[in-house]
KETOR-487869 format. One record per residue: residue in three letters; x, y, z of N, C-alpha, C in turn. Coordinates in steps of 0.2 Angstrom, whole numbers, plus 5000, padded with zeros to 4 digits. Each point is the difference from the previous one (the first is absolute). Example, Ala and Ser with C-alpha at 12.3 -4.5 7.8 and 13.67 -1.06 7.14 Angstrom:
residues 2
Ala506649725039499650065000500450065000;Ser499850054996500450065001499650055003;
***
This chain:
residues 644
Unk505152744833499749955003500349995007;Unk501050035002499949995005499950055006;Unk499650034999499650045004499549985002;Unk499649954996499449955002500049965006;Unk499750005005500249965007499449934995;Unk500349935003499749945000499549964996;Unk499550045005499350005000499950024994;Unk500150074998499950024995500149974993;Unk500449995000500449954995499649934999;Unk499849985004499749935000499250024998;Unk499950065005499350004998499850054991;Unk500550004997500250054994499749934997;Unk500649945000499749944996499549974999;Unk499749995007499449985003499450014994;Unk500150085000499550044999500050024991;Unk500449944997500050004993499749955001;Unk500249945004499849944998499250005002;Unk499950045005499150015003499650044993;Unk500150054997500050024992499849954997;Unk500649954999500049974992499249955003;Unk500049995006499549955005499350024997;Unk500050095004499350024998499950024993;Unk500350004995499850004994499749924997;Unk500449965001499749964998499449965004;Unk500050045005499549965004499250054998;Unk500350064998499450024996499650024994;Unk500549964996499849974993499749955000;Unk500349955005499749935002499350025001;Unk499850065004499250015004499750034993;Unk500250064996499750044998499849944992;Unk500549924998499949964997499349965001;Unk500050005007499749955004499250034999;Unk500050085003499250054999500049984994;Unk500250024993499849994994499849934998;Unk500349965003499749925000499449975001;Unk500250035006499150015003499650014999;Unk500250084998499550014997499649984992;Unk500450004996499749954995499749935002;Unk500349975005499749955002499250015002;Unk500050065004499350005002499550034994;Unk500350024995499650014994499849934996;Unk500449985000499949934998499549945003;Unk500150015006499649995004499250015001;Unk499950084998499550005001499550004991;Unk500650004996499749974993499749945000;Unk500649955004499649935001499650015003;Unk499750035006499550005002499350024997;Unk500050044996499750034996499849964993;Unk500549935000499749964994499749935004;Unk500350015005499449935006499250034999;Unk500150075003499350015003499750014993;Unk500250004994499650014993499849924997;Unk500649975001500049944997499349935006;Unk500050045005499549975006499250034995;Unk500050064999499550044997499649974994;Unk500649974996499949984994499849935002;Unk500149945003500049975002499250005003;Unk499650045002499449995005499550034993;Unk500150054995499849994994500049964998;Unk500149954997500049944997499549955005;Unk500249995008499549985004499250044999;Unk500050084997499250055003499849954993;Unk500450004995499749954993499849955000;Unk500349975003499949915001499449985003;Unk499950045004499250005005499550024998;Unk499850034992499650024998499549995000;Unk499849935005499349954999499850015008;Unk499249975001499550035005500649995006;Unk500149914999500449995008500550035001;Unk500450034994500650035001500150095004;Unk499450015000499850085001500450025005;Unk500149955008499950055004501150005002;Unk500049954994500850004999500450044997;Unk499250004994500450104995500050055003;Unk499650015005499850055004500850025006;Unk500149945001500750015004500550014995;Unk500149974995500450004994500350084999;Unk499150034998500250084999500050035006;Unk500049985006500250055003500749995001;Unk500149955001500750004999500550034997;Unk499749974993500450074994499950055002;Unk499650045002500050064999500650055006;Unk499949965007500550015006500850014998;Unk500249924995500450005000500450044992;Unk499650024996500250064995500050075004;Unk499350025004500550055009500750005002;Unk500149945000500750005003500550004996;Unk500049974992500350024996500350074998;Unk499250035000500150105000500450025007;Unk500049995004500250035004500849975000;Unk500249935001500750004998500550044995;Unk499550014993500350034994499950085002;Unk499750025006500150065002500550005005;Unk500149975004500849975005500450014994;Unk500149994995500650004996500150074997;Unk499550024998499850084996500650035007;Unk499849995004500150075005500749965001;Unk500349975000500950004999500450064997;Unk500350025003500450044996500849994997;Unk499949955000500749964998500049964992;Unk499250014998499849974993500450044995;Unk500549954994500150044994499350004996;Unk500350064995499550014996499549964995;Unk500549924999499849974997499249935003;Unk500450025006499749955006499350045001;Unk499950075001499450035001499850024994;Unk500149974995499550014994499649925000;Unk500349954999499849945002499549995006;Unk500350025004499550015006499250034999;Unk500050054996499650075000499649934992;Unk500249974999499749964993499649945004;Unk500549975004499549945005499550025004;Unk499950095002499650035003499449994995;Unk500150024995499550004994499749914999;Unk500349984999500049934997499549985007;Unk500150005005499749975006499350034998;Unk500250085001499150035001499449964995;Unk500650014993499549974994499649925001;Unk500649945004500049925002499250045004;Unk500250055005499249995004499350024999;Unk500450044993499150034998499749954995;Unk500549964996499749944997499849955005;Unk500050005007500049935003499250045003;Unk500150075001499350045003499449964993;Unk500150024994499649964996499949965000;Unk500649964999499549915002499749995006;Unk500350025006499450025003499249995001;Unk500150084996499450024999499449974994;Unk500449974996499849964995499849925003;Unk500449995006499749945002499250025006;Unk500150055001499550015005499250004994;Unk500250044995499550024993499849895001;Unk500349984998500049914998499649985005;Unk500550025007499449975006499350035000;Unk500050075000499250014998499649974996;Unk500150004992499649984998499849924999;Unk500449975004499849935000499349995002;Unk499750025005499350005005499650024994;Unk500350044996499450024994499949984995;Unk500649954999500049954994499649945000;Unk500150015004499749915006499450015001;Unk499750055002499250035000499649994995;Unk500550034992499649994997500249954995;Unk500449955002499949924998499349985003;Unk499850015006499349965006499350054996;Unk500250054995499350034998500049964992;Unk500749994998499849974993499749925004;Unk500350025004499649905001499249985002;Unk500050065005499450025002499449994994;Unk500150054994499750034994500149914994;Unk500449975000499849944996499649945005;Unk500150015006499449975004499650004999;Unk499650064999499350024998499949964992;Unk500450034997499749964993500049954999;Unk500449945004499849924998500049994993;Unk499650034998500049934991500550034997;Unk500649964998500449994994500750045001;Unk500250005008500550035004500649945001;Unk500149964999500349955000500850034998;Unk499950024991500650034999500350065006;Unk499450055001500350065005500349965006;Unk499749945003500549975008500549984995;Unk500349984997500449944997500650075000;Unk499850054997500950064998499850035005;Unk499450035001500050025008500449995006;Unk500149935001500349955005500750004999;Unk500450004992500649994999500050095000;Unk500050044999499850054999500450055007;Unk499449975006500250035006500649975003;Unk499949954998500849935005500850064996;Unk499849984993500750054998500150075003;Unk499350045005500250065000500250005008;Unk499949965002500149965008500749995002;Unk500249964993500849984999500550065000;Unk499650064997500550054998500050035004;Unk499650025005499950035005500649985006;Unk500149924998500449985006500850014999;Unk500049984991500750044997500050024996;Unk500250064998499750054995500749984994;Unk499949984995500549994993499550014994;Unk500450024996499850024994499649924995;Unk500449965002499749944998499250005001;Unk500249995008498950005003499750054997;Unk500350074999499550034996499950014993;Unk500349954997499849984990499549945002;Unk500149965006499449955001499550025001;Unk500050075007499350025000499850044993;Unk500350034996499750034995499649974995;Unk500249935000499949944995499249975005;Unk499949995006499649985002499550055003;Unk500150084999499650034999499750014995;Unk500350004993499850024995499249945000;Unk500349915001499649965000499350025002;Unk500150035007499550005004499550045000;Unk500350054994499650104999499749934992;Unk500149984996499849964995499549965003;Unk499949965006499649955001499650065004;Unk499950045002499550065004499650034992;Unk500350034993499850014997499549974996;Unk500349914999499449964996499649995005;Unk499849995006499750015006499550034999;Unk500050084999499650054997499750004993;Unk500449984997499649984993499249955003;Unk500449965002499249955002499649995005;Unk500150055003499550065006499850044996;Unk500150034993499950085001499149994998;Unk499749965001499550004996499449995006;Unk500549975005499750005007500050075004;Unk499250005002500050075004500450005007;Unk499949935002500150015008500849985000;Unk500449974995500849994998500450044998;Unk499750044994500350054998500550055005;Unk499550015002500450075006500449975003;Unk500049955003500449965003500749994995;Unk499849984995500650004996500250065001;Unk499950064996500250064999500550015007;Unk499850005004500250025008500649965001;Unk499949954998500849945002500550024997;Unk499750024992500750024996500350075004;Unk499350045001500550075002500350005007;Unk500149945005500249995005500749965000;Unk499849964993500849954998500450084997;Unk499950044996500450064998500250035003;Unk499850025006500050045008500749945003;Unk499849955001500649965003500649994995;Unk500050014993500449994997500650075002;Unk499750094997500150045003500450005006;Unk499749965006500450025006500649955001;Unk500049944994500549945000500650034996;Unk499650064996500750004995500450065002;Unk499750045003500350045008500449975004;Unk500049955001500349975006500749974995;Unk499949974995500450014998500850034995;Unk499450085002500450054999500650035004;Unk499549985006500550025005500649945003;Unk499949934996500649975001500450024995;Unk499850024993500550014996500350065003;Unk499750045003500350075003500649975004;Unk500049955007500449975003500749974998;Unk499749974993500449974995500550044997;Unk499850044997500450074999500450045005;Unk499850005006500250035007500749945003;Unk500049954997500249975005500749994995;Unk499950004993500750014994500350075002;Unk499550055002500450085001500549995007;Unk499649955005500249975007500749994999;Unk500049944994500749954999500450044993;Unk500050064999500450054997500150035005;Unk500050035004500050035004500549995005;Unk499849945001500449955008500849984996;Unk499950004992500749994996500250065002;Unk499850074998500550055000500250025006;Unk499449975006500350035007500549965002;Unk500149954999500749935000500550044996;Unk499850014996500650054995500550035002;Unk499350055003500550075005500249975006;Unk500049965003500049975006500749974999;Unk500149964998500549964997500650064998;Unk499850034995500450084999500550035006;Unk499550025007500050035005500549965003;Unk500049955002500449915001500650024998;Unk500250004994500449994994500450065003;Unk499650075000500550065001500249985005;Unk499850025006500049995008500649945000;Unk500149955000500549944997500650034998;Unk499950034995500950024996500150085004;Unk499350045002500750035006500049985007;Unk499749954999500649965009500749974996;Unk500049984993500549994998500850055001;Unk499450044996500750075000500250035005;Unk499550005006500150025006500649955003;Unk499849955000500649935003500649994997;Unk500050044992500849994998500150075002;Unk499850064999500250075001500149985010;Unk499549975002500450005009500849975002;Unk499749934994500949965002500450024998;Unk500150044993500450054998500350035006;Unk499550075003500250035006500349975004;Unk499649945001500349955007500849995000;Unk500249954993500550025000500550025001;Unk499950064994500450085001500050025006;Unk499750005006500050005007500549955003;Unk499949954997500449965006500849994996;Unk500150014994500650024997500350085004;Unk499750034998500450085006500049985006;Unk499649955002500049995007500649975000;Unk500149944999500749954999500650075002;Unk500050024990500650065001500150045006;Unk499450035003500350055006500249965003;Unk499849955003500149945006500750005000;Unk500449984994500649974999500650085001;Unk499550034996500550095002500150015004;Unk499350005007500150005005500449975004;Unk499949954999500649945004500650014997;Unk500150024994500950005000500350095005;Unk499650034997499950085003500149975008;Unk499649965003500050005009500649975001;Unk500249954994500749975003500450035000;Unk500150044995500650055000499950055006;Unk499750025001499850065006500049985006;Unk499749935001500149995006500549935003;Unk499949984996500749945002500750014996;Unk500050064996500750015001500250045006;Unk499850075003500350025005500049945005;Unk499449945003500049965005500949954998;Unk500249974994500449984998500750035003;Unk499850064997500950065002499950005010;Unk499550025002500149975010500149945000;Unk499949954996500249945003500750005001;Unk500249994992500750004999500550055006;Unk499750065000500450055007500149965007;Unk499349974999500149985010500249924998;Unk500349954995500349974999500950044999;Unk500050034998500550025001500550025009;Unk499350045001500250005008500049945005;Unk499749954998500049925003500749975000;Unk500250014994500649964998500450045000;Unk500150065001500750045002500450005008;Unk499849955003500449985006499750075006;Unk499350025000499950065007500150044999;Unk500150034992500250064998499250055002;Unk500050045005499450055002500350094996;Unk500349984996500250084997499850014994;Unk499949954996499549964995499350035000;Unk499850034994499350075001499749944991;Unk499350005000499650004996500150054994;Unk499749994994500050074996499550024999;Unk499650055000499250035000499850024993;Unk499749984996499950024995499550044996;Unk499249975007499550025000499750025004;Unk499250015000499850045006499349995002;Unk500049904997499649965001499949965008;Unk499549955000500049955005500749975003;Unk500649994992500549975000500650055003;Unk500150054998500250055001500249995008;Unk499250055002500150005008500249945002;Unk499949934999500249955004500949984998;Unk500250044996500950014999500050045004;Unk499850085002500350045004499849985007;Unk499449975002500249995010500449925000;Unk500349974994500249945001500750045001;Unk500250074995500650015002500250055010;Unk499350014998500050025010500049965005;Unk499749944997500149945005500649985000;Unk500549984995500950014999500350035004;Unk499650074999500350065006500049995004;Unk499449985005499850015004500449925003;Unk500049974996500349925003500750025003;Unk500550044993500750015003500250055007;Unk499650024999500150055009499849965003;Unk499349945001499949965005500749975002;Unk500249974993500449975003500850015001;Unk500050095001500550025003499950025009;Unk499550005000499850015007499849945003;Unk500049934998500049935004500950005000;Unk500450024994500749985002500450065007;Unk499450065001500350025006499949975006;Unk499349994999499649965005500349925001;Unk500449994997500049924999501050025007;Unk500350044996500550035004499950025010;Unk499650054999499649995009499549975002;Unk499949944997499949935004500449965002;Unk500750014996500649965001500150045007;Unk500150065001500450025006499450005007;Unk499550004998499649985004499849955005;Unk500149954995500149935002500450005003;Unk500649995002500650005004499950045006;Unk499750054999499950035010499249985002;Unk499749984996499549955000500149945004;Unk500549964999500749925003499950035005;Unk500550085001500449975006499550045005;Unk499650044999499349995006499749964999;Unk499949964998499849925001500249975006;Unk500650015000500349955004500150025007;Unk500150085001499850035005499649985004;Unk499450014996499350005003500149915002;Unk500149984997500049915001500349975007;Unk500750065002500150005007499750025006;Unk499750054999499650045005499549955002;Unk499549984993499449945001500249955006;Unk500949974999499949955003500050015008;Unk500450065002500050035007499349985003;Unk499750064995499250015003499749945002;Unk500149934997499549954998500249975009;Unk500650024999500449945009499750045006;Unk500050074998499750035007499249995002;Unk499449994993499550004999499749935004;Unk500549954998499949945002500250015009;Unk500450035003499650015008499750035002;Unk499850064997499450035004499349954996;Unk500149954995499549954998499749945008;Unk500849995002500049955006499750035004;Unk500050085004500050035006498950004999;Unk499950034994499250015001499649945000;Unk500449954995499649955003499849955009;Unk500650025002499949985009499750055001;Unk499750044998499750065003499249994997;Unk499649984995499849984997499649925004;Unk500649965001499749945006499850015007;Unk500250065003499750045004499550025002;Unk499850034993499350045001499449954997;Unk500149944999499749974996499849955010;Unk500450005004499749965004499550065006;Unk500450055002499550045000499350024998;Unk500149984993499250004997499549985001;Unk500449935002499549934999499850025007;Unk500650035006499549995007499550044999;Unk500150054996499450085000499349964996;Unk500249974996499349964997499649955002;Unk500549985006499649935006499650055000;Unk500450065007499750035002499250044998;Unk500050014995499650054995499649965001;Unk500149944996499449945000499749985006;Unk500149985005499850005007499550075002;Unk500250064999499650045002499450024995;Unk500249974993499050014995499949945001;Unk500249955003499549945003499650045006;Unk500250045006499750025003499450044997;Unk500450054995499550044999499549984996;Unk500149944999499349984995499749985004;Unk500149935005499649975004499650085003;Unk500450065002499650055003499350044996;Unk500450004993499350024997499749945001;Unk500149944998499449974999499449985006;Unk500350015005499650025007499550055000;Unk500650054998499550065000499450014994;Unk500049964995499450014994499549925004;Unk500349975002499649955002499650045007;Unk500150045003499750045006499750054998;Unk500150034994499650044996499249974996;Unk500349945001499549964995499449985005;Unk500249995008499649975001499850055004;Unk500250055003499750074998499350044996;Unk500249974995499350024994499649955000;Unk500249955001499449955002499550025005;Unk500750005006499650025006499450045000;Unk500050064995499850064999499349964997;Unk499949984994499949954998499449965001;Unk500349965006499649975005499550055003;Unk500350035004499550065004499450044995;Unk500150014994499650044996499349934999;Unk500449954998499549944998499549995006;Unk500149975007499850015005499350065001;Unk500450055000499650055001499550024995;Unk500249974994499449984996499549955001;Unk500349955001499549945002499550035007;Unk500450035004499250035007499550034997;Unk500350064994499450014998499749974994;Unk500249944998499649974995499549955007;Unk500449985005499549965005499550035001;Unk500150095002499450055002499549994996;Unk500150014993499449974993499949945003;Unk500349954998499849954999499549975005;Unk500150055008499349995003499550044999;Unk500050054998499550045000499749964992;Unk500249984997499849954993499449955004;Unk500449965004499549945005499550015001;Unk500150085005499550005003499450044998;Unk500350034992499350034995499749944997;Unk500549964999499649904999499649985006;Unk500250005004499649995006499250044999;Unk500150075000499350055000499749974994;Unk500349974996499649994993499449945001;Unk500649965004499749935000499550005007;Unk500050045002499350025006499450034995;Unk500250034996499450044992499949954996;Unk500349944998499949974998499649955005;Unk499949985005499649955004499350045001;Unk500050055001499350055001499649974993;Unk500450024994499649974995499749944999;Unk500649975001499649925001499549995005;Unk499850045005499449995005499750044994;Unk500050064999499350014994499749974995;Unk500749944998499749954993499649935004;Unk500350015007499849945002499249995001;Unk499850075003499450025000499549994995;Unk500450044994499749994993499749944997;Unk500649945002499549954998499849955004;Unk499950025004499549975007499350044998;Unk499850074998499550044998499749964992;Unk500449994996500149984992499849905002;Unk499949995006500149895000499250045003;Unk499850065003499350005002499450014997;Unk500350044994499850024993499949954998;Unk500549934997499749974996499849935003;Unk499950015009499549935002499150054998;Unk500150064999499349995001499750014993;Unk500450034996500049994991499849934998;Unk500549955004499949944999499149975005;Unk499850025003499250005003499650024995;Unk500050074997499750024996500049984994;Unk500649954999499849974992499649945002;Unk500149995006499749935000499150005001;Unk500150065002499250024998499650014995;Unk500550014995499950024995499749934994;Unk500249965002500049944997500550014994;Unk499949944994500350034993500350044997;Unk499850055002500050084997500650025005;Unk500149985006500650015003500849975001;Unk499749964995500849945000500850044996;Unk499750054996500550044998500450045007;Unk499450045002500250025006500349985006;Unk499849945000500349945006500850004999;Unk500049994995500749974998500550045001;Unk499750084997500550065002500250015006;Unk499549995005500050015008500549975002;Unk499949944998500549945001500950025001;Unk500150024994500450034996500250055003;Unk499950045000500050065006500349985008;Unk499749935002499850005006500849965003;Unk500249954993500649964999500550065001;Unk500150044996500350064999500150065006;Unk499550005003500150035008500349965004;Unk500049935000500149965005500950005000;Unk500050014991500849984997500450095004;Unk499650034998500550065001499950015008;Unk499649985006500050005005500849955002;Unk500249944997500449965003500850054997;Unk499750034994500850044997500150055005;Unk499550035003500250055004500349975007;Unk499749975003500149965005501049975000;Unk500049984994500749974999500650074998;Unk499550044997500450074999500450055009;Unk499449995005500050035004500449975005;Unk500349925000500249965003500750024997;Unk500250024993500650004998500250085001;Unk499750045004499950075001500550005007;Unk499749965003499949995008500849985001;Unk500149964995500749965000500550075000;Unk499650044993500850034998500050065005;Unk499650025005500150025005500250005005;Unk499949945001500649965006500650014998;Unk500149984992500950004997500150075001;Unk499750054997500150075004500250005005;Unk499750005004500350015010500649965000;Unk500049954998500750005000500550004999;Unk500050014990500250044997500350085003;Unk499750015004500350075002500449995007;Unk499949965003500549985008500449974996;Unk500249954995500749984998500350084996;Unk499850034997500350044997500250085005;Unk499750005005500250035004500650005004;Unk500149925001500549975002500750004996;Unk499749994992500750004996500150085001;Unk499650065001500250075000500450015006;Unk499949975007500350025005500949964997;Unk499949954999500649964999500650044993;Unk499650024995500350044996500350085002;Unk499650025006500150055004500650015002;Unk500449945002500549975007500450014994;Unk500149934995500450014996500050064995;Unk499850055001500350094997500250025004;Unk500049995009500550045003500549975001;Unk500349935000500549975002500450024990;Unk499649984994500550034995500150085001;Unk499950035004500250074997500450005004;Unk500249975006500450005005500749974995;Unk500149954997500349964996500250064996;Unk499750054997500250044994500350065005;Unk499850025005500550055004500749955003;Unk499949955002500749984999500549994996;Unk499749984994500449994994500350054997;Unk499750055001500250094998500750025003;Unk499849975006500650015005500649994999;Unk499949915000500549954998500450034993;Unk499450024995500450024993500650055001;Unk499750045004500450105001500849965001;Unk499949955008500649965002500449974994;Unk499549954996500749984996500150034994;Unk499750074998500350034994500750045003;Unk499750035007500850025003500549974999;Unk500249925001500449964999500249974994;Unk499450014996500349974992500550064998;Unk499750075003500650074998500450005001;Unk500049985007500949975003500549964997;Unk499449964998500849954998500149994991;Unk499550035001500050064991500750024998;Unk499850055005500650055000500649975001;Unk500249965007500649965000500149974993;Unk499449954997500449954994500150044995;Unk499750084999500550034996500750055001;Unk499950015004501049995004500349974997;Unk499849945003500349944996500250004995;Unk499450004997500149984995500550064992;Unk500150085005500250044997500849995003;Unk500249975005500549975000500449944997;Unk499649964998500149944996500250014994;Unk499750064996500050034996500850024998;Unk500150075004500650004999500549965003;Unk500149975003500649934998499749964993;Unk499549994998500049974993500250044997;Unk499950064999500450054994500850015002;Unk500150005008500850015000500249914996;Unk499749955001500349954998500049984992;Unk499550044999500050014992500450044996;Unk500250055004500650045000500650004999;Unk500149945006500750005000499949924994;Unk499749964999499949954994500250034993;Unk499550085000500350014994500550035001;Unk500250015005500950034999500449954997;Unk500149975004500249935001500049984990;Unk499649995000499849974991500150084994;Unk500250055003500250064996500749984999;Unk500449995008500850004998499949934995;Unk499849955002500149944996500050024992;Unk499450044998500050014996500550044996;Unk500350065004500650045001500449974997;Unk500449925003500449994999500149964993;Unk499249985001500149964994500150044992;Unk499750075000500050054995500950024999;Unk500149985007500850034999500449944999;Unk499749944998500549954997499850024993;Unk499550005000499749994993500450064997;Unk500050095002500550044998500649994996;Unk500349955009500649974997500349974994;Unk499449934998499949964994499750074995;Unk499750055000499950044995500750044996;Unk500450025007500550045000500649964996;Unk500049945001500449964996499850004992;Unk499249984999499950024993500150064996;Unk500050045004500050074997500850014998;Unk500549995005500549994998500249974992;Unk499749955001500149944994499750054994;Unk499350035001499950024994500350064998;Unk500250045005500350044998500650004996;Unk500349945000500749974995499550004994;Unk499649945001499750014993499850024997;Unk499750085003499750064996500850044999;Unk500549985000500650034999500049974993;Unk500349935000499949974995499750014995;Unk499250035001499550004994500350064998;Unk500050055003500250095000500749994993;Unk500549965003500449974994499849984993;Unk499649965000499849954996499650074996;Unk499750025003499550064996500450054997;Unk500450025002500550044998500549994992;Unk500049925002500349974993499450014995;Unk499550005002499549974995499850104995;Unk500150025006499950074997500450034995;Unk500849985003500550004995499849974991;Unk499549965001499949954992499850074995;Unk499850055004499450064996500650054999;Unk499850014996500450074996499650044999;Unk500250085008499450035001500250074998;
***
């Protein structure tokens, strides 16, 4: 065992206890199938005595309905039965094919098969015997209406024949609605009557030629209905009989059924004590390994953890004794963590003979640590007192260049005043330059929009001269058209009567020449006008052309000066361009020498201040360097406590 790492060992136990687990867990399943499955046989035995006992149950309903109104309820009745005896067979054939039936079960089984078929072929006869019942009824019935028919004719001495005739048929009526042996000892009694009262009938006809036959014929037609009534009641006796084989039958098949139950029952029983048995004896071995297991892991694995504890309490409480080694026994989990815990022992006592070397030249370190401390702490303070004059010297030097500056940046400023006013001259002369230009183009558009503009007038003019011509041609027209219709208006009045239509038109006409003589007339007057406006029209616009003329030489002259003027002041804006950047690259450097000697100035400062702060450092250091002597001691003691 102690060659077994851990794991092993744990999982050694485990794997009894998972054992005893899957044993009993699959007696519990293999209990459980066998349970079942009996249950499902049982099951479907029950089922098998539902759908029989439903079967027998709508029998009894195909019988009860035996009567006219009942028919179309037997008819469902027997279908019924018949569906559910199908599914009876075919269930007890679901069980046949089990392959898990005792012998005893599949004999019983293979008996109710029998029992069933036989329940259906009696139930096929009554049936069939009911359908024989239902046919001859129509025929029996028939020949009641010929017996009736055939004493209607004979009239004399028929009295007796209605009187059992009457009871006769009502009792065959009755039995028809329910068939008992009672009803048929009554019809036999009231037939017997009735074939008696037909007989003395014929006795006192027979002597009658046109009677006789008539008699003859009734008796042989009552014989004929007696025959087909005692038929009918053969077949209930047949029914009768079928339905005792029915109720034998449905006893032995409950028999075997009940049987089937009974086995199926006692081996769930013997299955359920033979499972809990199992069960048991499973969780008893179970128990046992558990507890084997458990004392086996405690020994194996909590004694060796027990014997480490004890060791490294032993090492706790032996005052820092590191020479102190674990004992190794095994070559488990537990094992290896005794031998790197005894490496770590090891490895602890060298550490801690090489902190008490080190602890040693930290002591002698520390002390020439001190005393250049304090060197350096006089040096610092030298440097801080020189630093602080040349701190005084840069700053007058610094006040200096700062007044300098300021004259440089009057100056600076003063000359881009200049130089802006100079551009702005100059873009303002450039501007009015482009205008100028501008103007000139505009101008010299306008002469030639004048040019149009007269040559427009005076195609207005030529039109309105083409225009007046026409108006003398219409003027004409209807001066010609007022002569036409003064003499149209003669000739109607010549005419008498018969020219009054005519007259009127002329008339009409004559209004209408007159009207369009005054339209032209006013047309040619507004001709006249716009023609004048023309001529004149053209002398004003001639005049705005010469005047537009004047002002395009005088602006072009504006734009060749301006040109001029420009060249002139861009020369000047570049002058003093140039100069304000002198300047201003002079300005410049006195701001950087002044920023220069500022941060000079503010480096010593700083200088100085780093070299007090030194100072203040160099006295810490001192100080800790005693106290890293001290600790260097104090370490040394403490190392001493180990026994290495």
């Amino acid at each position: 065992m102690k060659k077994f790492s851990l794991g092993m060992k744990i999982g050694v136990a485990f794997l009894f206890v998972l054992i005893c687990t899957i044993v009993v867990g699959l007696a519990g399943y293999l209990a459980l199938g066998n349970v079942l499955a009996k249950t499902a046989l049982n099951q479907e035995v029950n089922a098998t005595r539902s759908l029989f006992a439903d079967a027998r149950e709508h029998v009894s309903r195909f019988i009860l309905y035996g009567y006219n109104e009942g028919r179309q309820k037997q008819d469902e009745a027997r279908q019924h039965v018949l569906e559910t005896l199908e599914k009876c067979h075919e269930a007890l054939s679901t069980i046949q094919e089990r392959s898990d039936l005792p012998d005893e079960v599949q004999r019983e089984v293979k008996m109710v098969v029998l029992q069933l078929e036989a329940y259906s072929t009696a139930f096929d006869r009554i049936a069939e015997a009911e359908k024989n019942k239902t046919d001859a009824v129509p025929q029996i019935m028939a020949g009641f209406d010929k017996v009736k028919a055939l004493y209607e004719k004979g009239k004399l001495f028929v009295d007796d024949i209605i009187l059992t005739y009457g009871v006769f048929r009502s009792d065959v009526e009755g039995y028809f609605q329910r068939n008992t042996n009672t009803r048929w000892k009554e019809i036999l009694q009231t037939r017997a009557a009735t074939r008696k009262a037909i007989l003395d009938w014929n006795e006192k006809v027979s002597s009658s030629d046109s009677l006789a036959p008539i008699g003859k014929q009734m008796l042989a037609t009552f014989d004929t209905l007696n025959e087909q009534l005692s038929q009918y009641n053969i077949e209930f006796s047949q029914q009768t009989v079928e339905q005792s084989r029915m109720a034998s039958i449905q006893e032995g098949l409950w028999s075997s059924v009940n049987a089937i139950e009974t086995i199926a029952l006692q081996q769930m029983q013997k299955i359920k004590q033979l499972s809990m048995t199992v069960i048991i004896v499973s969780v008893i071995a179970a128990v046992l390994l558990g507890i084997v297991s458990a004392v086996l892991s405690t020994r194996v694995i909590v004694g060796p953890i027990q014997r480490v504890a004890a060791s490294l309490k032993d090492i706790a409480e032996g005052e820092g004794d590191l020479t102190v080694r674990l004992d190794i026994r095994s070559n488990d989990e537990i094992g290896n963590l005794a031998h790197w815990f005894n490496m770590f022992i090891e490895n602890m006592g060298k550490l801690m003979a090489q902190i008490s070397g080190s602890a040693q030249k930290l002591s002698t370190s520390s002390v020439d640590f001190s005393r250049i401390a304090q060197q350096m702490s006089l040096g610092i303070e030298q440097m801080s007192s020189k630093s602080k004059d040349v701190a005084a010297a840069t700053e007058e030097m610094s006040a200096n260049m700062v007044s300098v500056a300021a004259a440089s940046e009057q100056a600076s400023t003063n000359v881009n005043m200049v130089t802006t006013a100079t551009d702005s001259m100059s873009d303002r002369i450039g501007e009015i330059a482009n205008k100028s230009d501008k103007a000139q183009y505009i101008t010299q558009r306008a002469v030639e929009r004048g040019k149009i503009t007269v040559e427009q007038v005076n195609e207005l003019g030529r039109a309105a001269a083409d225009i007046s011509k026409v108006t003398e041609v219409i003027i004409e027209i209807s001066e010609q058209t007022n002569l036409l219709a003064l003499n149209a208006t003669i000739e109607a009045a010549r005419a008498g009567e018969a020219g009054k239509g005519f007259a009127v038109v002329a008339n009409e006409i004559k209004e209408l020449a007159t009207q369009t003589a005054t339209a032209t007339g006013d047309i040619r007057a507004k001709i006249d006008g716009i023609q004048n406006s023309t001529d004149k029209t053209v002398v004003e616009i001639n005049g705005i052309m010469k005047v537009i003329y004047e002002v395009n030489q005088i602006v072009a002259q504006i734009a060749k000066d301006t040109v001029e003027q420009s060249t002139s002041t861009q020369e000047i804006a570049s002058n003093v361009s140039e100069a304000s950047q002198g300047i201003q690259v002079v300005n410049q450097n006195v701001a950087q020498s002044s920023v220069v000697s500022t941060d000079i100035a503010q480096i010593i400062s700083e200088v100085s201040s780093e070299a007090s702060e030194m100072a203040e450092n160099s006295h810490i250091i001192n100080e800790n360097a005693t106290l890293l002597s001290q600790m260097a001691e104090q370490l040394n003691g403490l190392v001493r406590c180990f026994k290495i």
